[in-house]
C-alpha positions as a printed Julia matrix, in Angstrom:
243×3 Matrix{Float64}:
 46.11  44.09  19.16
 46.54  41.67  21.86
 43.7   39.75  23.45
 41.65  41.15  26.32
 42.69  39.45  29.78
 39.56  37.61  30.59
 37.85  37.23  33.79
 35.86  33.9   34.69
 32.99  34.33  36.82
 31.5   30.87  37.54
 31.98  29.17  40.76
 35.45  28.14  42.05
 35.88  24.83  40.82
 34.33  25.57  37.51
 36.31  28.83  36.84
 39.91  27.34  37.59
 38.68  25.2   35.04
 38.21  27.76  32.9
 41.0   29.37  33.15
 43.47  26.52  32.78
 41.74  26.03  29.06
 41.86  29.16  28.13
 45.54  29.41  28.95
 45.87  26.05  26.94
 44.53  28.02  24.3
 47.28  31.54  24.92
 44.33  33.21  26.57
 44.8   35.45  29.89
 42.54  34.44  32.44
 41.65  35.43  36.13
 39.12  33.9   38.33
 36.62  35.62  39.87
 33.75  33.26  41.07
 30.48  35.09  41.88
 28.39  31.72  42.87
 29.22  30.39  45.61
 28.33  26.24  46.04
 27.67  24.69  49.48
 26.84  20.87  48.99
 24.07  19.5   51.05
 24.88  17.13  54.12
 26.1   13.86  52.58
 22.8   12.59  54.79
 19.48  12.35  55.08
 17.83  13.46  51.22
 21.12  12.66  49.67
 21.95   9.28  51.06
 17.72   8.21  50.75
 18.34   9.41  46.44
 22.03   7.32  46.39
 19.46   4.32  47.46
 16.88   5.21  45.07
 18.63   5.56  42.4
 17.71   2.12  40.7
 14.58   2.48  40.41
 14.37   5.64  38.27
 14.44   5.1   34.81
 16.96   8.5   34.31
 18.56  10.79  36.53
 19.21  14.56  35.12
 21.88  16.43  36.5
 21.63  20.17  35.91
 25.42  20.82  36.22
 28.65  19.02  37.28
 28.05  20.39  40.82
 24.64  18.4   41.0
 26.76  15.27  39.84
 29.77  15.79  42.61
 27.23  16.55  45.47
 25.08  13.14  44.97
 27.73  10.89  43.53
 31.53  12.29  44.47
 33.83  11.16  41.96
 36.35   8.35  41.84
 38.95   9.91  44.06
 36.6   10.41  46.5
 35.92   8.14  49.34
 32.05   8.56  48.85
 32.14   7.74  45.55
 29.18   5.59  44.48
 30.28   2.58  41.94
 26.66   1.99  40.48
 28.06  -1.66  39.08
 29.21  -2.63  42.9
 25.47  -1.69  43.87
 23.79  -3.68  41.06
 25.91  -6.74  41.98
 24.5   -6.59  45.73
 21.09  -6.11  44.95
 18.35  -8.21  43.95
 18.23  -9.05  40.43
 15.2   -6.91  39.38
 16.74  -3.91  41.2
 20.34  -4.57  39.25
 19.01  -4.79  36.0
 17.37  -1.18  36.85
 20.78   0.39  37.86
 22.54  -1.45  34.6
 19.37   0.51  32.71
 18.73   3.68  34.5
 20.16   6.38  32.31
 22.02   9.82  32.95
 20.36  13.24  31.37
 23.79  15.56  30.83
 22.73  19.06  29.47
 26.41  19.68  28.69
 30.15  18.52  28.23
 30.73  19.84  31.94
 27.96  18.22  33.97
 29.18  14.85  31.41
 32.89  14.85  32.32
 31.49  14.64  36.01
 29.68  11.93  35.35
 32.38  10.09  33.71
 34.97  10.97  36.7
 32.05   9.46  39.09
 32.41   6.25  37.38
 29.49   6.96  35.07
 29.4    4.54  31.85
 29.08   6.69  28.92
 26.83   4.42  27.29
 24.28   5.6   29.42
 24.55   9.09  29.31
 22.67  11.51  27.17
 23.42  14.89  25.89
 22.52  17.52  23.55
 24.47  17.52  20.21
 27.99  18.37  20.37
 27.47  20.55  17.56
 23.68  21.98  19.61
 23.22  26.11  19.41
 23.1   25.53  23.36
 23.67  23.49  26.07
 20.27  23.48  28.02
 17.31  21.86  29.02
 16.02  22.67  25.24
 19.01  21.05  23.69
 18.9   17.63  26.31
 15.0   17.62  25.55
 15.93  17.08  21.57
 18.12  14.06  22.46
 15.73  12.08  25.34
 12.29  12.97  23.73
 11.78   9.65  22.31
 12.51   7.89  25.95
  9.87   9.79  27.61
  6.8    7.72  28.41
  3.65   8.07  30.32
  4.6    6.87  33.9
  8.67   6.89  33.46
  9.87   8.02  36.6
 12.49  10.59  36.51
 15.18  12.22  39.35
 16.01  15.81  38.47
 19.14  16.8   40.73
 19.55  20.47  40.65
 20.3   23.23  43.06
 18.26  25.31  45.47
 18.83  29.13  46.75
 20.99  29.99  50.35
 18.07  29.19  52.12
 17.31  25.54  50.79
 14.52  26.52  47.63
 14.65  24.68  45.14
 16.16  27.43  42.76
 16.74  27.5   38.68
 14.88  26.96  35.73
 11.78  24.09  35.71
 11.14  23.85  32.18
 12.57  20.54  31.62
 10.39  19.31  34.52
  7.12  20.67  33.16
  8.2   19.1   29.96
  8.44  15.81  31.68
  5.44  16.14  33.69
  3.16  17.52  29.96
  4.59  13.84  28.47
  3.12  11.98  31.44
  6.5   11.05  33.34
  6.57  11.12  37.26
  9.02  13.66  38.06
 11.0   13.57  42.03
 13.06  16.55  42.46
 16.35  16.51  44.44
 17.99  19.69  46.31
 22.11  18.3   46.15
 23.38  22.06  46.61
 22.65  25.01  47.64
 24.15  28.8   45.64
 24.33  31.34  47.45
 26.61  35.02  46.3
 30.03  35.02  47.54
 31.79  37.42  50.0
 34.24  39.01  47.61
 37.65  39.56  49.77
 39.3   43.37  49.69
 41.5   41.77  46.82
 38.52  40.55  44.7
 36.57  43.74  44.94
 39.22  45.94  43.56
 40.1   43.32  40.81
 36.19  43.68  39.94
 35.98  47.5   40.39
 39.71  47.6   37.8
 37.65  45.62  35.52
 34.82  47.52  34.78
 36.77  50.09  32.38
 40.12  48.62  31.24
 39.17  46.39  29.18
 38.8   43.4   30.59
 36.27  41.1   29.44
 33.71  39.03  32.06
 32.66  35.4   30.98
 29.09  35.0   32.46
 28.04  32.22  32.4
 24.9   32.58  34.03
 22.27  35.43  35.12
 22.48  35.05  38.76
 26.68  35.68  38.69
 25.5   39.06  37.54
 23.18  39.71  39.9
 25.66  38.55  42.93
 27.89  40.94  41.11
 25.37  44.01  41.51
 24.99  42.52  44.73
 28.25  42.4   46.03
 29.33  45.63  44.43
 25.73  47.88  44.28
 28.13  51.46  44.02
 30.2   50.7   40.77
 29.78  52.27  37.56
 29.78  48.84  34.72
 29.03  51.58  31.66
 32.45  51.01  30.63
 32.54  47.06  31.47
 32.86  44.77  28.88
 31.43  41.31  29.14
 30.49  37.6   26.79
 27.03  36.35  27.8
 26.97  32.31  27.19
 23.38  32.45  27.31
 20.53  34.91  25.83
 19.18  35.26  29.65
């Protein structure tokens, strides 16, 4: 019996992703992105953090779109090249950038950092081989770093209207082990507006057999969103996540 066709829900970027390895892999594969990502002016917050960043002993990035939004990547003309910054700054200020550290929750947001000119030496990560890739899993690896008084940059996402949105477990960790915690909105997700072509793809793949990749909880409820009138009893789906 041949394999299901399988339909990617995660946003743009991420799902053409997606569905280029699964084809490497003889997989069908459609995207259908349900999370839509609007970066936040390259200005302001943003360019303040780029300045910052020395003096924070690690910066977490939720997800490759946290990474993209504060530091571009190499083919980009905004791209930040943290070594060109430590050799212009003071000397106290360049041995902090050479030090600060990147928190990765997953091979994703990690091959961002490395296309933004990230050193992997100075990345951390849950186990290749972890049950998960989340906050849970990172916490395992950068435990033992965590001091009272470190001071840590989370860059994460926020909701369409600017709210800081997504889990804050890791940052309640942080703040339980005494570290001083600075939060940084770099995007914003909001649900997309599915085109006449998208909708009836959706709507075809709730009963024949097509099987949705969600990736995360809020895809779903964009999907219910987007679509409140269509019968999923029938729908088959692959949660990556127990939420």
């Amino acid at each position: 019996m041949p394999a299901p066709r399988v339909l990617v829900t995660r946003p743009a970027a991420a799902a053409a992703a997606w569905v280029a390895q699964l084809a490497r892999h003889g997989i069908a594969a459609d995207a259908l992105p349900l999370i839509e990502i609007r970066p936040e002016p390259l200005a302001g917050a943003l360019a303040q953090a780029r300045q910052r960043l020395p003096s924070y002993a690690a910066v977490m990035f939720v997800s490759g779109n946290a990474v993209t939004a504060l530091l571009g990547d190499k083919s980009g003309s905004d791209h930040i090249y943290l070594e060109q910054k430590s050799a212009a700054a003071p000397a106290n200020q360049a041995q902090a950038a050479i030090e600060t550290r990147a928190w990765s929750p997953g091979p994703g947001t990690t091959q961002a950092l490395l296309a933004a000119g990230w050193p992997r030496a100075r990345i951390d990560e849950p186990a290749f081989d972890a049950a998960q890739f989340d906050s849970e899993a990172l916490w395992a690896q950068v435990a033992p770093q965590v001091r009272a008084g470190l001071r840590v940059l989370i860059v994460r996402g926020g909701d369409a209207a600017g709210r800081l949105a997504g889990r804050d477990w890791l940052a309640r960790r942080l703040q339980q082990a005494g570290a001083q915690v600075d939060q940084l909105l770099a995007y914003r997700r909001a649900a997309p507006l599915l085109a006449p072509a998208a909708q009836a793809r959706a709507l075809a793949a709730a009963g024949d057999g097509t099987l949705w990749l969600f990736s995360s909880s809020e895809a779903v409820t964009n999907l219910r969103q987007c679509l409140p009138a269509a019968d999923w009893r029938g729908a088959r789906a692959l949660a990556t996540h127990p939420r």
